[in-house]
N, C-alpha and C positions, 0 to 999 in steps of 0.2 A: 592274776589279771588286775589291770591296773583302771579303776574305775574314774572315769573323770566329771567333776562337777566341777560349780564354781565354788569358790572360798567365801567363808563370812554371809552362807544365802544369798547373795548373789546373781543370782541367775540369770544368765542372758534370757532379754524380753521376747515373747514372743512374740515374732512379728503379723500382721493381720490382714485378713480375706476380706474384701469386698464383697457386699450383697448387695442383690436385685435392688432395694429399695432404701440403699444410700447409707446402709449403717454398713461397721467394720465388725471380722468375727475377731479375737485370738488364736493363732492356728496350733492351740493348745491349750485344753482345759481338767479341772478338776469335775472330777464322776462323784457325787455324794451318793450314792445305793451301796449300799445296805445300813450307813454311816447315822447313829441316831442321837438325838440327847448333849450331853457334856461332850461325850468323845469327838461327835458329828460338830460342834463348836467349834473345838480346838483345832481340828484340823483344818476348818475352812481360816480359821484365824490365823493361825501359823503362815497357809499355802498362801493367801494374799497379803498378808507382812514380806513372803518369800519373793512375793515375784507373779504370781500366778493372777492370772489376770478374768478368767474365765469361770465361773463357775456354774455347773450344770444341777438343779434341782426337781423336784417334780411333786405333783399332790400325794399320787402315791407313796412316794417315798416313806412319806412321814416325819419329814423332815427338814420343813422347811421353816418353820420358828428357830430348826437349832443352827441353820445355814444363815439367816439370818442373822443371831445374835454374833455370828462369827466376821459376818461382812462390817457391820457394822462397830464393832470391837477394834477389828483390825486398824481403822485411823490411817484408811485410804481412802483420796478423795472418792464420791460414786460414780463421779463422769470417765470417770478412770477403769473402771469396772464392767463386763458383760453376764451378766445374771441373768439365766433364764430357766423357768420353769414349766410343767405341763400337766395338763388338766385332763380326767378319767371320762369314758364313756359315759358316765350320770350328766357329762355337761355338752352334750352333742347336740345346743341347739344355738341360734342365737344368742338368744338374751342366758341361754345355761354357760357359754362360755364367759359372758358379762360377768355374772357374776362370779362366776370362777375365776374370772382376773382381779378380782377386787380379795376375793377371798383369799388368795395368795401374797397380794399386798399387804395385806392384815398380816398375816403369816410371818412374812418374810421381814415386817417392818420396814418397806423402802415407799418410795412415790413411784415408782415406776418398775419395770422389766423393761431388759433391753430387747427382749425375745419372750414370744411365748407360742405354745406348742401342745399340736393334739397329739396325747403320748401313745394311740394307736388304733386305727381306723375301727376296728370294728364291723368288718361288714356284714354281718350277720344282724346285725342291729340297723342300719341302714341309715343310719344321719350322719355320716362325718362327711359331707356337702353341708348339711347345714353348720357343721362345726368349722368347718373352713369360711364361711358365709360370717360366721362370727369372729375368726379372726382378723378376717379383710376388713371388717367393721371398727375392728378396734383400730386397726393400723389409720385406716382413713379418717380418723377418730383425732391421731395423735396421740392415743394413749401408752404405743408401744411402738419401739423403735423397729423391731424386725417379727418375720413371723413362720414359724415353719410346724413341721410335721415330724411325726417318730414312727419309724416301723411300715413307713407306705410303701408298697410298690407301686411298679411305674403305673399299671392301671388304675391303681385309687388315684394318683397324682393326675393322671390325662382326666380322670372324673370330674374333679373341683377345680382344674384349670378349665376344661371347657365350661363347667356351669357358671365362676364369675371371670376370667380372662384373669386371673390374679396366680404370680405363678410361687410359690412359698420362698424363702430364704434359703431353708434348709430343711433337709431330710438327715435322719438321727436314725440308724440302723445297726443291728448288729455285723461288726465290720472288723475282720482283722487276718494277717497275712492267711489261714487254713479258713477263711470264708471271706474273699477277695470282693463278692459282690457284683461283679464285674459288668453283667446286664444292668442291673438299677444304677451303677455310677458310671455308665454308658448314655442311659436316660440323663439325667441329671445334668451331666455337661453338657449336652445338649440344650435342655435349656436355662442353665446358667445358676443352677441350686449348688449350694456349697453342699459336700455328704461331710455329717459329723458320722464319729466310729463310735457305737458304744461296745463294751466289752472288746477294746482294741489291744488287749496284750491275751485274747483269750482265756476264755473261764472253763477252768478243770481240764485245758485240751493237753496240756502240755508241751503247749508250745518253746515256752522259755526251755525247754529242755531237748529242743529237738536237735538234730548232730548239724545240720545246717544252720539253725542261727547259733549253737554254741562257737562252732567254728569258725561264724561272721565278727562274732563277740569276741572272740579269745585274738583275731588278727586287727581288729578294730581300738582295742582296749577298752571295749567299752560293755555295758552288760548286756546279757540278752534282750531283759525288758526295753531297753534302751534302742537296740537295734529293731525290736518291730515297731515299735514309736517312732523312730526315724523312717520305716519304711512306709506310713500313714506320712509324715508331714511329706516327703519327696514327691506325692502322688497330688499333693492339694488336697487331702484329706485331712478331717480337723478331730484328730484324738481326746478323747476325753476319761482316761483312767481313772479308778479310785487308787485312793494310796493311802493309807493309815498313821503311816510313821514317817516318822520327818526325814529321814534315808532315802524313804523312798519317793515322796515331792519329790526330793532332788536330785534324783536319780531322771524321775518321769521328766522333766523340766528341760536338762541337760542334751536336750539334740539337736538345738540348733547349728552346733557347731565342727559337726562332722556330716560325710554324705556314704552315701553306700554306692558302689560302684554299680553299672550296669552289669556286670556278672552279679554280685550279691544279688541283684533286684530278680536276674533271671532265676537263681538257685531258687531264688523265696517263691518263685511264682507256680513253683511246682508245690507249694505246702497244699495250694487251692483246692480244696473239697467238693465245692462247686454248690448251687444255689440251694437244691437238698439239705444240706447239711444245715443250715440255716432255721432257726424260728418261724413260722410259717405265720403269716400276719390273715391268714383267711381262712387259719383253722379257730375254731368256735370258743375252743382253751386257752386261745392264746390273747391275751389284749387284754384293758382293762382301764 
């Protein structure tokens, strides 16, 4: 199989989504989870030396000093750059997400996020209203260019729209071709939220090996990972993969330049699991 990037890192740019409230996304980004320390550095530094213009971190992670020293390293300008990060249920109040943005600035060592984000409702705890109350605050603020949500379904999202009229940027869900999603990014276009994909090449499912996208791959020339990452941009969804090794940046990076036919798209649509299969954002285990 004949793999195609660009030469010399290079990578065609990715081009970018317009949001609700006037900022642009990259309609592909870098996943830093599980990524920590030196290693979590290097690769943020490498993927924005490369081309990658997007990168996704969060309080959890633990790892936002080392995304950071990576952005910063790298010796691109920041306006140039979409960095956003997300903050844990301890900050599901107003003034708790306050200082949760400040605390990540520390962190990250920047002036700003272009995006920041509650990383999951929670509702068993019952405040991510007011934690949306605190995002809209910062936005009207100025202090943050976009603002969205991770893990909401459509009824957390109708929640915090009717309580301030404020409708998020983006919803950051688990998203990829064997968990399409297909009700909450029903919702979502509707009213005008970009869906970012996390775990969009599937984690542990085995998709990269499945006999449909290999055979998308093998007539495409291009890799498997590559063909379900093409199948997220085709849709207006905004992938955001981890990648560890600099093969594989440029591997993830490399789709803008091929399309997958409507058969492909239909073959793939049968991988769908359906909404089950999925993380369940209102089981009591899940969030954080």
């Amino acid at each position: 199989m004949i793999t195609k990037t660009h030469p010399n890192n290079e990578y065609a740019a990715a081009p970018r989504l317009n949001l609700l409230h006037g900022h642009r996304i990259p309609h592909l980004g870098l996943g830093t989870w599980p990524l920590v320390g030196e290693e979590c550095e290097a690769v943020v530094r490498y993927a924005v030396r490369s081309g990658y213009r997007l990168v996704d971190t969060a309080f959890q992670y633990r790892n936002e000093d080392a995304v950071g020293r990576g952005i910063r390293t790298a010796d691109v300008p920041r306006e140039e750059l979409f960095v956003s990060s997300k903050f844990n249920k301890e900050s599901h109040s107003v003034d708790g997400v306050q200082r949760a943005y400040d605390r990540s600035l520390q962190a990250l060592g920047l002036d700003y996020l272009d995006m920041f984000m509650c990383h999951w409702p929670v509702p068993a705890q019952g405040r991510y209203v007011e934690a949306w109350k605190g995002l809209v605050k910062l936005l009207h603020e100025g202090r943050v260019k976009a603002i969205g949500v991770s893990n909401f379904k459509p009824a957390h999202l109708e929640k915090i729209i009717s309580a301030t009229d404020v409708v998020p940027d983006v919803n950051q869900i688990q998203l990829s071709p064997d968990l399409a999603r297909l009700p909450p990014r029903a919702v979502h276009q509707s009213l005008g939220v970009v869906t970012e994909a996390w775990s969009p090449i599937g984690r542990e499912s085995g998709l990269r090996d499945h006999p449909i996208v290999v055979e998308i791959a093998h007539r495409t020339g291009r890799t498997p990972a590559q063909v379900l990452l093409r199948w997220h941009v085709q849709q207006g969804i905004v992938p955001i993969p981890q990648a560890a090794k600099p093969e594989w940046l440029a591997e993830n990076i490399s789709v803008f330049d091929f399309c997958l036919t409507p058969g492909d798209m239909e073959a793939m649509a049968g991988l769908d699991r359906g909404e089950q299969a999925a993380r369940d954002s209102d089981a009591p285990e899940n969030g954080h």
